[in-house]
C-alpha positions as a Markdown table, in Angstrom:
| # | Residue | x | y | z |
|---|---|---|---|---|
| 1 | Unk | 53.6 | 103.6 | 136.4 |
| 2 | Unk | 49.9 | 104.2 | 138.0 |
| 3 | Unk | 49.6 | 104.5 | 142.1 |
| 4 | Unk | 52.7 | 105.5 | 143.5 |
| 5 | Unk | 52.8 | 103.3 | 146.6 |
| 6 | Unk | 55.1 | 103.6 | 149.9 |
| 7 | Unk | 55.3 | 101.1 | 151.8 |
| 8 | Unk | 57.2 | 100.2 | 155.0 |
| 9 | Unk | 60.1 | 97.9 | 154.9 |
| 10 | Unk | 59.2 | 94.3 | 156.1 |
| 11 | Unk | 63.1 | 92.8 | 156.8 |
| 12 | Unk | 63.2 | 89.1 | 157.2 |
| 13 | Unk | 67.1 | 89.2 | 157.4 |
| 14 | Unk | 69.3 | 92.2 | 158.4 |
| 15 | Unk | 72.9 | 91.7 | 159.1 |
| 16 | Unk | 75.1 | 94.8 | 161.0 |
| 17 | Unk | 79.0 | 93.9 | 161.4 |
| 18 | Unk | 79.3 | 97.8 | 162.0 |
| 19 | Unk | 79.6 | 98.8 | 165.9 |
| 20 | Unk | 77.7 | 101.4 | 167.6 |
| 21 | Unk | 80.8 | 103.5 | 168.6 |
| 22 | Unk | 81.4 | 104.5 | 164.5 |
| 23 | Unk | 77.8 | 103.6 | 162.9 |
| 24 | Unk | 77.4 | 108.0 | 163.1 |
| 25 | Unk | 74.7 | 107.9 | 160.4 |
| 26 | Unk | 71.6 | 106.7 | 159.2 |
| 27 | Unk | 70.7 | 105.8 | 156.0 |
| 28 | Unk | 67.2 | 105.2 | 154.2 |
| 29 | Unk | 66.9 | 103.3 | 150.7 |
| 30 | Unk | 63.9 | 103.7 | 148.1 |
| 31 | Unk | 63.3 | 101.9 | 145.3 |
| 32 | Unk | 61.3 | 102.8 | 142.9 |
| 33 | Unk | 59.6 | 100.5 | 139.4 |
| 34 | Unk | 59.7 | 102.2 | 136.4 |
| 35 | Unk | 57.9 | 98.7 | 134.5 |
| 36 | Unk | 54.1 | 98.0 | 134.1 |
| 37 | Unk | 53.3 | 95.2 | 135.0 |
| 38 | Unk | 56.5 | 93.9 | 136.5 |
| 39 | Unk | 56.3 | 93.3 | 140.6 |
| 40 | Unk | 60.3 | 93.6 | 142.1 |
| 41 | Unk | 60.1 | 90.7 | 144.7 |
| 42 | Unk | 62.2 | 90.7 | 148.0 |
| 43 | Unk | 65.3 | 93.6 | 147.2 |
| 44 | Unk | 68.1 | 93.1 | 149.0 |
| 45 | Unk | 70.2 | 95.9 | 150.1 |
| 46 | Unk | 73.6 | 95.8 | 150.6 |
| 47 | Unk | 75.8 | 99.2 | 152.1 |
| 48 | Unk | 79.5 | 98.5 | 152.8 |
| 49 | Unk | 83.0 | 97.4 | 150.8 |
| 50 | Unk | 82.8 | 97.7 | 146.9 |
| 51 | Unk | 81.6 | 94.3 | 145.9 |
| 52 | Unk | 80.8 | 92.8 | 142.4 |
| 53 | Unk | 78.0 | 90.1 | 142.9 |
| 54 | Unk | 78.1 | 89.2 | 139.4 |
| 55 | Unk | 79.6 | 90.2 | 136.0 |
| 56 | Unk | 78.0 | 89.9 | 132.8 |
| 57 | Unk | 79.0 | 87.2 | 131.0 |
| 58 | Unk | 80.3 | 85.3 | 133.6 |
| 59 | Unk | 78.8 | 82.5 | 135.5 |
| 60 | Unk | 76.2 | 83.6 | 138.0 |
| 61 | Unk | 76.9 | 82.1 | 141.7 |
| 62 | Unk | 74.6 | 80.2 | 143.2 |
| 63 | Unk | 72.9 | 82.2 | 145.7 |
| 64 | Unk | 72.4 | 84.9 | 142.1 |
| 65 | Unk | 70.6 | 81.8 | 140.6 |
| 66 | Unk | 68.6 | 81.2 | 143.7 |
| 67 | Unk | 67.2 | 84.8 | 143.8 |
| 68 | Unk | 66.6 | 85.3 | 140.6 |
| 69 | Unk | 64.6 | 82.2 | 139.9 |
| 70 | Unk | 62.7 | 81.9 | 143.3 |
| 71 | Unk | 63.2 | 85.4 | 145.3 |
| 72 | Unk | 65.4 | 84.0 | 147.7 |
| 73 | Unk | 67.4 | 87.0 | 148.7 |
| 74 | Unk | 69.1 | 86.2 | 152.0 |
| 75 | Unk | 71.8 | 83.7 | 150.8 |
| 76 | Unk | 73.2 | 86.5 | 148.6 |
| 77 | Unk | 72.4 | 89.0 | 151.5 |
| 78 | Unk | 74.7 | 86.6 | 154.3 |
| 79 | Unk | 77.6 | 86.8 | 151.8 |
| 80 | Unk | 77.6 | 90.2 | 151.7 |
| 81 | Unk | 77.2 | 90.3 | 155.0 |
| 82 | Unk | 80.7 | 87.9 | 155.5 |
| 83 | Unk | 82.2 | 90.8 | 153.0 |
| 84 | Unk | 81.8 | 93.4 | 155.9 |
| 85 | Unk | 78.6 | 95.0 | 154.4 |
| 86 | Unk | 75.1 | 95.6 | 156.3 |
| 87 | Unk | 72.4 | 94.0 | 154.7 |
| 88 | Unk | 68.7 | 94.0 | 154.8 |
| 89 | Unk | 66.9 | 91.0 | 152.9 |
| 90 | Unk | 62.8 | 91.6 | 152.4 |
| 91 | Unk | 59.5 | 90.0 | 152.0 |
| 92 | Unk | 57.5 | 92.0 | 149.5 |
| 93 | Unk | 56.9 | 93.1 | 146.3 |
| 94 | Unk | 57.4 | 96.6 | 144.6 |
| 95 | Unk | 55.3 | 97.3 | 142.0 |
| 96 | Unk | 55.1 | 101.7 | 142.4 |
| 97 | Unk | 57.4 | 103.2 | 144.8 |
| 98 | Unk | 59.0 | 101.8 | 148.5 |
| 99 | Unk | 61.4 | 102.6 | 151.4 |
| 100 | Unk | 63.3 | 98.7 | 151.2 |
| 101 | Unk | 66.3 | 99.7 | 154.2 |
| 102 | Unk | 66.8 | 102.1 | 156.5 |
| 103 | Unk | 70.5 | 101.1 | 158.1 |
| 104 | Unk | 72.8 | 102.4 | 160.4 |
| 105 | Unk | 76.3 | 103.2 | 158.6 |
| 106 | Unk | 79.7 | 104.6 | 159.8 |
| 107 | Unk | 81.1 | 107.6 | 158.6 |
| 108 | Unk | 83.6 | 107.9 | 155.4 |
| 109 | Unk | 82.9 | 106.6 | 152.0 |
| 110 | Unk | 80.9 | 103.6 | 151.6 |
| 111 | Unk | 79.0 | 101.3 | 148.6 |
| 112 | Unk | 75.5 | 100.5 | 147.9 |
| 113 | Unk | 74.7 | 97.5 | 145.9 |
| 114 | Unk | 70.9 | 96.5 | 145.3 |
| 115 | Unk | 69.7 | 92.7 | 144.2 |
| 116 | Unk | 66.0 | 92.1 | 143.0 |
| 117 | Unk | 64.0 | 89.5 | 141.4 |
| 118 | Unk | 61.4 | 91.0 | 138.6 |
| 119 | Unk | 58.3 | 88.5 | 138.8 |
| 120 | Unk | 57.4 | 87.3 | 136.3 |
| 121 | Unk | 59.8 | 86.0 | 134.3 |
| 122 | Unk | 62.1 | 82.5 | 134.3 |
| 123 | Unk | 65.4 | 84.0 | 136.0 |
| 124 | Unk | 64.8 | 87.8 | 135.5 |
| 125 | Unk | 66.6 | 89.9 | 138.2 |
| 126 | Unk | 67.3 | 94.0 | 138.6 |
| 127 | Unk | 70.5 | 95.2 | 140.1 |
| 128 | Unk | 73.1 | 98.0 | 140.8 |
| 129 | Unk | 76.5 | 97.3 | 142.1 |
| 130 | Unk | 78.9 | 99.8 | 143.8 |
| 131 | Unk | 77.1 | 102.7 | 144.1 |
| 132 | Unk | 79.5 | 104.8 | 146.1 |
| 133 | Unk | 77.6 | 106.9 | 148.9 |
| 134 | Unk | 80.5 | 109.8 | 149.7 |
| 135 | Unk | 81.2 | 110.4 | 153.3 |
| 136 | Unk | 80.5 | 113.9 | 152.4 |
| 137 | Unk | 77.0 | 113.4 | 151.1 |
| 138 | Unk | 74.4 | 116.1 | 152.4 |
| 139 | Unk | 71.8 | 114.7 | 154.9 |
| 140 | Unk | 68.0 | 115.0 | 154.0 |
| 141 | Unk | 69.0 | 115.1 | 150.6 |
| 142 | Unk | 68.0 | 112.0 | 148.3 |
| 143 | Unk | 70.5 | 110.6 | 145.5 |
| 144 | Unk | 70.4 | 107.7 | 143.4 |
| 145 | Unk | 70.6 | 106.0 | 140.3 |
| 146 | Unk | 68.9 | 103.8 | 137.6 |
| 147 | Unk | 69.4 | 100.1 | 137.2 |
| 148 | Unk | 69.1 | 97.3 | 134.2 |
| 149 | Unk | 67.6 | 94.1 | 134.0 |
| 150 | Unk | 69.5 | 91.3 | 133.8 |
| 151 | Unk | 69.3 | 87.3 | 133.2 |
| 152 | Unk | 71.1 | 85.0 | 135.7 |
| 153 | Unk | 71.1 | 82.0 | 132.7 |
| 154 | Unk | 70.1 | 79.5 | 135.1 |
| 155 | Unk | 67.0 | 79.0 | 133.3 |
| 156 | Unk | 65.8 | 79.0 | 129.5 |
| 157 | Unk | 63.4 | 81.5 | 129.1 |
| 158 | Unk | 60.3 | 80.0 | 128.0 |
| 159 | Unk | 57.9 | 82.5 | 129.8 |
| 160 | Unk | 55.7 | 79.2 | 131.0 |
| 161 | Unk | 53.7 | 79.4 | 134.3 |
| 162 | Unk | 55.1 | 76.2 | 135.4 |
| 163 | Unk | 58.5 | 77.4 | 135.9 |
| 164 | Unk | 57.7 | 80.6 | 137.2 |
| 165 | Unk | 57.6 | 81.4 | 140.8 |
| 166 | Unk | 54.9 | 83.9 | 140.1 |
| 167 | Unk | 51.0 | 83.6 | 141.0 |
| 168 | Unk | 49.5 | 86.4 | 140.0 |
| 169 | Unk | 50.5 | 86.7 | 136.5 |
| 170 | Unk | 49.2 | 82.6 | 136.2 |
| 171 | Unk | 45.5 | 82.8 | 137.3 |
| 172 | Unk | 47.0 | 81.7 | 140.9 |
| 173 | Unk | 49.1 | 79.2 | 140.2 |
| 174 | Unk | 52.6 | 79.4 | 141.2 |
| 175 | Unk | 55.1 | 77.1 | 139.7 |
| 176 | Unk | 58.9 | 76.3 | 140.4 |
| 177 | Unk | 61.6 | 78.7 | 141.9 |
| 178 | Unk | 64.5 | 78.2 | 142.3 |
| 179 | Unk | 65.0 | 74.8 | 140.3 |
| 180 | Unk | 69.0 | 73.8 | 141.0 |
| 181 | Unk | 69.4 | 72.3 | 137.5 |
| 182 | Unk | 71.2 | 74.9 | 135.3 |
| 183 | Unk | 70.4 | 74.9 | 131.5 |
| 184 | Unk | 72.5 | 74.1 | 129.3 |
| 185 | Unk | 71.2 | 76.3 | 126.3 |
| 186 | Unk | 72.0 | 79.5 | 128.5 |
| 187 | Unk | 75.3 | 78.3 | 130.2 |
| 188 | Unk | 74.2 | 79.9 | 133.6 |
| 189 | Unk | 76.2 | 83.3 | 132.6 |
| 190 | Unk | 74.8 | 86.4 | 133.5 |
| 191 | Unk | 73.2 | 88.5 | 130.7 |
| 192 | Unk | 71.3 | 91.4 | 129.8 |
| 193 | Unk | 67.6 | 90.8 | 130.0 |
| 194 | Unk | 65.9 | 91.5 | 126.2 |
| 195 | Unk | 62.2 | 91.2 | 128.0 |
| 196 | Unk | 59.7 | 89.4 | 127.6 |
| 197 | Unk | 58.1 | 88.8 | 124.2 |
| 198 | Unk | 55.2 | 86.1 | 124.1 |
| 199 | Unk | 57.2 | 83.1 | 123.9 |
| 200 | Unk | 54.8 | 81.4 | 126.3 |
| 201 | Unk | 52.2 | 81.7 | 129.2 |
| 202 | Unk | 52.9 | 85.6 | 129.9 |
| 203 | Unk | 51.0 | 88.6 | 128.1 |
| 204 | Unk | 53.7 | 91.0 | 126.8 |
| 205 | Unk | 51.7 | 94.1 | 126.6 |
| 206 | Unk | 51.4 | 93.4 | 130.6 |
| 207 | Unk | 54.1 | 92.3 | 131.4 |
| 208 | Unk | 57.3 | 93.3 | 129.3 |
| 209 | Unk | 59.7 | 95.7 | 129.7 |
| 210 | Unk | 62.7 | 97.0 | 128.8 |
| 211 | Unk | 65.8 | 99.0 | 130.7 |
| 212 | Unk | 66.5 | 101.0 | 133.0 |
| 213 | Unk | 63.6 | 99.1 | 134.9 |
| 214 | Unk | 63.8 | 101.3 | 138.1 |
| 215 | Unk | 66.0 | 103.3 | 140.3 |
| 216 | Unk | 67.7 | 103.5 | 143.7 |
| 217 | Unk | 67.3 | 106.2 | 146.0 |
| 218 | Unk | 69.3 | 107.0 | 149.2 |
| 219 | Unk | 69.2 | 109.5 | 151.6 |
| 220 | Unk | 71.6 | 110.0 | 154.8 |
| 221 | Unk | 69.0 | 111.2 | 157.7 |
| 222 | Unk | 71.8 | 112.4 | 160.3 |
């Protein structure tokens, strides 16, 4: 995994729909890359009501599509937030090991859901759903869990630099996020992720991988 590195949480969107009276705890979130060569760009971290952003096999929602292909994490991060949940939306890229929220929460049981785009790759995206933080969870002790990769479908994975919202793997070119025009061959359902394998621009002795890609780590601080 090389360097381990921690880094401070840079929030570009943060929503709180809990009030002061009842938020009685706070709550840190680390993630941590288990891949290569894979950066995580811009997790969003969701705490609140059980919520399934997407299912496999299904059609992925828009706002899925849009941070999966392009980063874009605070669309899906303001639904969540309509849902009742407190969400935090960054800017920055996880390649060892990262605090990505620290949140105020209310007492009683609660959910954790985490959304990431893995760069490079056409429409690549980690993510847990529901992970249930008890009320009765021991402060100052960390908990967490692994997550998959999946595919959104929204674009054919042709592992080409010019559909790929991802720079550094491309000699500094950065081509299309999110593009808004769903292929057909893939049907826009959400699917496991088999890695990447050569097909085009990207090295997969870099850059593939294969799950669990990384885990979630939470703590409750008081």
């Amino acid at each position: 995994m090389g360097n381990i590195l921690l880094a401070l949480i840079v929030s570009i969107v943060s929503f709180s729909f809990f009030p002061d009276e009842v938020a009685a705890r706070r709550l840190q979130v680390q993630l941590r890359n288990y891949t290569s060569g894979q950066g995580m760009q811009n997790p969003m971290v969701a705490v609140g009501p059980s919520v399934a952003v997407f299912s496999v096999g299904a059609r992925a929602p828009v706002s899925l599509d849009k941070l999966a292909e392009g980063g874009e994490c605070w669309e899906v991060a303001n639904l969540l937030a309509q849902r009742g949940a407190a969400t935090v939306c960054n800017n920055m890229i996880v390649y060892g090991q990262a605090y990505i929220a620290d949140l105020q929460i209310p007492s009683g049981d609660l959910f954790l859901t985490m959304l990431v785009k893995i760069a490079p790759t056409n429409s690549g995206f980690g993510a847990i759903q529901s992970l249930k933080i008890p009320g009765s969870v021991v402060p100052g002790v960390w908990h967490g869990a692994s997550f998959n990769a999946f595919d959104a479908g929204g674009e054919y994975k042709d592992e080409k630099c010019v559909h790929l919202n991802a720079p550094a793997a491309c000699g500094g070119f950065s081509g299309q996020g999110y593009s808004g025009i769903p292929e057909p061959k893939q049907g826009n359902k959400v699917q496991y992720h088999p890695g990447l394998h050569g097909n085009g621009d990207l090295d997969p002795a870099v850059n593939n991988f294969v799950s669990p890609i990384g885990a979630v780590y939470y703590q409750v601080v008081n």
